[in-house]
C-alpha positions in Angstrom: -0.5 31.7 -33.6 -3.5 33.8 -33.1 -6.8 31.9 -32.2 -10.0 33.7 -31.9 -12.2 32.0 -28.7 -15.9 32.3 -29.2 -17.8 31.9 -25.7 -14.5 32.1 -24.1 -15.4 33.5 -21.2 -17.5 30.3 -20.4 -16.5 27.4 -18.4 -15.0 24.9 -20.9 -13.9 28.1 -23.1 -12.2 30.2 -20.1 -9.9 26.8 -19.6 -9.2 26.7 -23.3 -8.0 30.5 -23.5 -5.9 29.9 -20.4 -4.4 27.1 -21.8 -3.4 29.1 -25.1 -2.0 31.8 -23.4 0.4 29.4 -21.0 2.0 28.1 -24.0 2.3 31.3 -26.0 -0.6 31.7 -28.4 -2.6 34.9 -28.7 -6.1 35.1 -28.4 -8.8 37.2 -28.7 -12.3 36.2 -27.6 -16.3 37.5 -28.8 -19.1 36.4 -26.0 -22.4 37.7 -25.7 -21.0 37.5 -21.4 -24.5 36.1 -21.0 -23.4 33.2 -18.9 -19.7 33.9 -19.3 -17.7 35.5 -16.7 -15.2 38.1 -17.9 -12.9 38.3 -15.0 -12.1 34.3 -16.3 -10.1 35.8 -18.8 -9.2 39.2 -17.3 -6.9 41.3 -20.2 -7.8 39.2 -22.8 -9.3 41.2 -25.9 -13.1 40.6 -25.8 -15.8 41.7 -28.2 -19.3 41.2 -26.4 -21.8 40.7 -29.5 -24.8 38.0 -29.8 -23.2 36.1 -32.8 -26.2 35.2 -34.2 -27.1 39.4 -35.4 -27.4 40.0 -38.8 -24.1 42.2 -38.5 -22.2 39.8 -37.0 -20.5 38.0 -40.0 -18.9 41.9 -40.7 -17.8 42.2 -37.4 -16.2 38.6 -37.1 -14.6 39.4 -40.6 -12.8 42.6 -39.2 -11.9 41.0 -35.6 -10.1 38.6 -37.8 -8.2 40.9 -39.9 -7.4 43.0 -37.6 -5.9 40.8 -35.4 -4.5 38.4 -38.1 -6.5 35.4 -36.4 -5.0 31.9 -37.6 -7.6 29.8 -36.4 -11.1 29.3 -34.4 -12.6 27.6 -31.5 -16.5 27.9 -31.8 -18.0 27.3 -28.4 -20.5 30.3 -27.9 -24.1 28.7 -27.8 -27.1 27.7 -25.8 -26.9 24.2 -24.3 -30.0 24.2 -21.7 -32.0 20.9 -22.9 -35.3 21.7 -21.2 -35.0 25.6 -22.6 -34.3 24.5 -25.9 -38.0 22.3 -26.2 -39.9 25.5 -25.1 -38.0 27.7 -27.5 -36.7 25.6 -30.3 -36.9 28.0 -33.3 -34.5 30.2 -30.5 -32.5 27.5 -30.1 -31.8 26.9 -34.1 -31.2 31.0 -34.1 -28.7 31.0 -31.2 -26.8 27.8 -32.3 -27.2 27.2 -36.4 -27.2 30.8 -37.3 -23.9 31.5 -34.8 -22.3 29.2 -36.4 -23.4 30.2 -39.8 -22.6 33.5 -39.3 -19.0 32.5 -37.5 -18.6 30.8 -41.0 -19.4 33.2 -43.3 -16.9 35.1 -41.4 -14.2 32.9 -41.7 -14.7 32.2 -45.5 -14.3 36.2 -45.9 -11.4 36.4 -44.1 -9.5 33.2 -45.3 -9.5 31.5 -41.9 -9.5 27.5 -42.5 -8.8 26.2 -39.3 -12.2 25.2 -36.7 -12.4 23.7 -33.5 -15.8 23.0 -33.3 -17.5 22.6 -29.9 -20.2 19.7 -30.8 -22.3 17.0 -28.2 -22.5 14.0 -27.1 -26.6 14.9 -27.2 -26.4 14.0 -31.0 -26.5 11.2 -30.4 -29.5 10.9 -28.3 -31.3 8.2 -27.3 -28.5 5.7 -28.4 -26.9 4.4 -25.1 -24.3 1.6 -24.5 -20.3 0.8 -22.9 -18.9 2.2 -25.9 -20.4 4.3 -28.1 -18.6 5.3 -31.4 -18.8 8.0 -33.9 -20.2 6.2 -36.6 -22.9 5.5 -34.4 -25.8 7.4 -36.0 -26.9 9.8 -34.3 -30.5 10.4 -33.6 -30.9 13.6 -31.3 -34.1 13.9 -29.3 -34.1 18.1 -28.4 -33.5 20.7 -30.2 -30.4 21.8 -28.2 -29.0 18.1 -29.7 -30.4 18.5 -33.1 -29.0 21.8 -33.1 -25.1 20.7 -32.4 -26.0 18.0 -35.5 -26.6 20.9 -38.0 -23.9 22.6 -36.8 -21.7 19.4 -37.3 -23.3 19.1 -41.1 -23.1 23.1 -41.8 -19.0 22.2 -40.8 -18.9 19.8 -43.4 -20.2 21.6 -46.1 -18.0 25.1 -45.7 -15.3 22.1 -46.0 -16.4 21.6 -49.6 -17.0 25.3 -50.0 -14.1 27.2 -49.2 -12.0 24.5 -48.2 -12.2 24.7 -44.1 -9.8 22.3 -41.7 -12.2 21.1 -39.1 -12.9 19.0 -36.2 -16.1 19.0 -34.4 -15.7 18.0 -30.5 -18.9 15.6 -29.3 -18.2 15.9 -25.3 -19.5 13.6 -22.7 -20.0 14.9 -19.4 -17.8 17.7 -18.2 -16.8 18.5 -14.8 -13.9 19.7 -12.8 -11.9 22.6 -12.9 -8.2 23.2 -13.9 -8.1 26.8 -11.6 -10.4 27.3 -8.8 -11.4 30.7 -10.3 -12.5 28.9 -13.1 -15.0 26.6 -11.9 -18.6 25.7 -13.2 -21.1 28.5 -11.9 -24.1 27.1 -13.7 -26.1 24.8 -11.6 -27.1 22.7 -14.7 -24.7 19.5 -14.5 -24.7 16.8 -11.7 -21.7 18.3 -10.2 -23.1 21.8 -9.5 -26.7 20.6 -8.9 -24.9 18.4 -5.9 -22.9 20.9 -4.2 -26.0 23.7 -4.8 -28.2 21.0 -2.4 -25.4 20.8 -0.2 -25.3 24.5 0.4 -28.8 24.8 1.2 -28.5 21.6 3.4 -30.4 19.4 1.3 -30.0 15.6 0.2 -28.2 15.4 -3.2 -31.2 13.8 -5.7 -30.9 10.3 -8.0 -33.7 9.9 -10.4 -33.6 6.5 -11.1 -32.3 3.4 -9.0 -33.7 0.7 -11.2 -31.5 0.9 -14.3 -29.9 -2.2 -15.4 -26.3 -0.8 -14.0 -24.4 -2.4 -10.6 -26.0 -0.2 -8.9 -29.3 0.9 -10.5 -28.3 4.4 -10.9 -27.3 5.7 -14.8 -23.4 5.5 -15.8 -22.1 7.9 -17.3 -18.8 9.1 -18.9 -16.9 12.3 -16.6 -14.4 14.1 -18.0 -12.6 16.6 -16.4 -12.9 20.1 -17.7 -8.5 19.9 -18.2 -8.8 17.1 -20.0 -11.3 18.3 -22.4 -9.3 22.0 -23.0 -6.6 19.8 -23.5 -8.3 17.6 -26.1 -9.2 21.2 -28.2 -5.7 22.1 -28.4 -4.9 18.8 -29.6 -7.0 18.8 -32.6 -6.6 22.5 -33.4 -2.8 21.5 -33.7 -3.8 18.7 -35.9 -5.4 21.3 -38.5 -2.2 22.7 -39.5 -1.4 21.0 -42.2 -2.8 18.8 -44.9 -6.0 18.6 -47.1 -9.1 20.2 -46.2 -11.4 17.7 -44.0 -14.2 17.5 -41.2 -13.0 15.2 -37.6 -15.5 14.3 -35.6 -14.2 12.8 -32.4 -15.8 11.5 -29.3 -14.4 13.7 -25.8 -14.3 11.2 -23.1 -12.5 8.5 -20.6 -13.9 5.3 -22.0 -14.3 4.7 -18.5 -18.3 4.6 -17.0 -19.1 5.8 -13.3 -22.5 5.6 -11.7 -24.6 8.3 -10.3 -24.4 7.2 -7.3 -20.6 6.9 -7.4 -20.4 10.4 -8.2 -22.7 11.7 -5.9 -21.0 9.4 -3.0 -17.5 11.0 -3.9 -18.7 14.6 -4.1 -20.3 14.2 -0.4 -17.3 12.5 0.8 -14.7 15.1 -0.5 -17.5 18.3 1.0 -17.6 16.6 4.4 -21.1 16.2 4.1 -23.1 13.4 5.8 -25.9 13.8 3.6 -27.7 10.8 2.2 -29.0 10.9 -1.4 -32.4 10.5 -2.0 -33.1 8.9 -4.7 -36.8 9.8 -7.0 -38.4 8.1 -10.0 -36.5 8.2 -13.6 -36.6 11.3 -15.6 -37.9 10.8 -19.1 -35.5 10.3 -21.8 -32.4 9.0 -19.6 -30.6 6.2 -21.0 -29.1 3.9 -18.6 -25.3 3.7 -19.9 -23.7 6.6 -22.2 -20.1 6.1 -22.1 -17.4 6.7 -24.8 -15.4 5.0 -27.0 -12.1 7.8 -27.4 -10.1 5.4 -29.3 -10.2 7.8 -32.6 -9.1 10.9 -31.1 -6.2 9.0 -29.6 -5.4 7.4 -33.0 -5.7 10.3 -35.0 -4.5 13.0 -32.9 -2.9 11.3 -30.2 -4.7 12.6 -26.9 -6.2 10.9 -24.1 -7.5 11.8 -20.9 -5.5 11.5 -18.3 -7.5 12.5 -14.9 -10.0 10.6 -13.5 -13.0 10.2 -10.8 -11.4 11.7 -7.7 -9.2 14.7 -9.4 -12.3 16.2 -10.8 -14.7 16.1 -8.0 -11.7 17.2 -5.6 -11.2 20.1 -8.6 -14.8 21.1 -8.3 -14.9 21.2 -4.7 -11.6 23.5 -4.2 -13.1 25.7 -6.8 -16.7 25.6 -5.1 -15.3 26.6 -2.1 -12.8 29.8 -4.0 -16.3 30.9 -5.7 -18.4 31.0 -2.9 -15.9 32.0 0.0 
């Protein structure tokens, strides 16, 4: 099988590609290498092109037929919350019209198989122990309203030209499967942690007065494995059968703290650092964990790492990349 890997030169998409390549597939991979990182996925076949270029549905097309591509994995986008408020109508062009162009693409060149990489963040404000994919989602950015189009545009090129897809709604992703290819972007708790540490500073909390054990906000970590692991999963599930759109909740089911995460990351660094903990940020809900129960059912996957393996992951690889 031949699988074409958009943004695979990023974090999550740089463990996807590997993970194709170790069981045989060939791949071929278009990133703008913005935020990507080539040597990830050194002698892989890589088109750089912003996908959302009026020309970019004709180059898609012939990537696909020249290289006989089976099937896609859409992760190239923006995800940067705060970036996408002060440039929404950016936002909409980097994420809707990538995808729309990816689709266009496809529907020229008979490809009917999409993974497609999707958010938690659709479902916005809505917080709880277990939340489900028929809970309706009410994004509150643009970056989360954005991966909701995208989720509807996947639908409808199911009607249109008869598209196998699943679209991927991820928790919170950490962790990394190779230390070469850990998170560089100092945007999720794990980076933001280990970037304070560097620079000998107390790791932050905003927010100790939640209605959690501790006070700090739970959330649901998944480790970066896991989740490549979960695309290959439901890309194998596309195979066969009618055409259809799965959406799936990516997570553990499982909800740690803040604080627990933050306690664990300075214990595996050898750190003696204490956190210091500020006021809440707007907007953060105090529990967002998963229910994976349909992914499991449907597909048969389930994460299988937990707490320790991915801040131990992250700090092996934080010490590769910065050695």
């Amino acid at each position: 099988m031949t699988v074409l890997v958009t943004g695979g030169a990023g974090y999550i998409g740089s463990h996807v590609v590997n993970l194709l390549l170790d069981r045989g597939d060939s791949v071929v991979i278009v990133d703008d290498l913005v935020t990507g990182v080539q040597e990830r996925v050194a002698g892989v076949p890589l088109t750089q092109i912003d996908m959302s270029v009026s020309e970019a549905p004709d180059v898609l097309e012939k990537i696909m037929r020249d290289n006989d591509v089976d099937a896609v994995i859409h992760f190239a986008g923006r995800k940067q919350v705060a970036e996408s408020v002060a440039r929404p109508a950016w936002y909409y062009q980097q994420n809707v019209g990538s995808l729309a162009n990816l689709l266009l693409a496809m529907e020229s060149a008979a490809v009917k198989r999409l993974v497609f990489s999707s958010s938690a963040a659709v479902y916005g404000s809505s917080e709880g122990a277990s939340l489900q994919e028929d809970t309706p989602p009410r994004p509150i950015n643009p970056y989360g309203e954005s991966k909701l189009i995208g989720e509807w545009l996947v639908a409808d090129a199911v009607t249109s030209f008869g598209l196998r897809a699943s679209s991927l709604r991820y928790f919170n992703v950490a962790g990394a499967g190779r230390p070469e290819l850990g998170d560089t972007a100092v945007l999720n708790l794990v980076p933001m942690v280990l970037e304070r540490l560097d620079r000998g500073l107390s790791p932050l909390i905003f927010g100790a007065d939640y209605d959690t054990d501790d006070g700090t906000c739970v959330r649901d970590y998944i480790h970066v494995l896991d989740l490549a692991d979960a695309h290959l999963s439901t890309l194998d599930s596309l195979t066969e059968g009618d055409p259809r759109h799965d959406v799936f909740n990516v997570g553990t089911g499982i909800g740690s703290s803040v604080r627990a995460m933050v306690d664990e990351i300075v214990r595996v660094s050898g750190s003696e650092a204490l956190p210091e903990v500020l006021g809440r940020r707007p907007g953060d809900p105090a529990t967002v964990v998963a229910d994976p129960r349909l992914i499991f059912d449907t597909v048969g996957w389930t994460a299988t790492r937990g707490l320790t393996e991915i801040v131990q992951s992250a700090w092996d690889s934080h010490l590769f990349l910065t050695r």
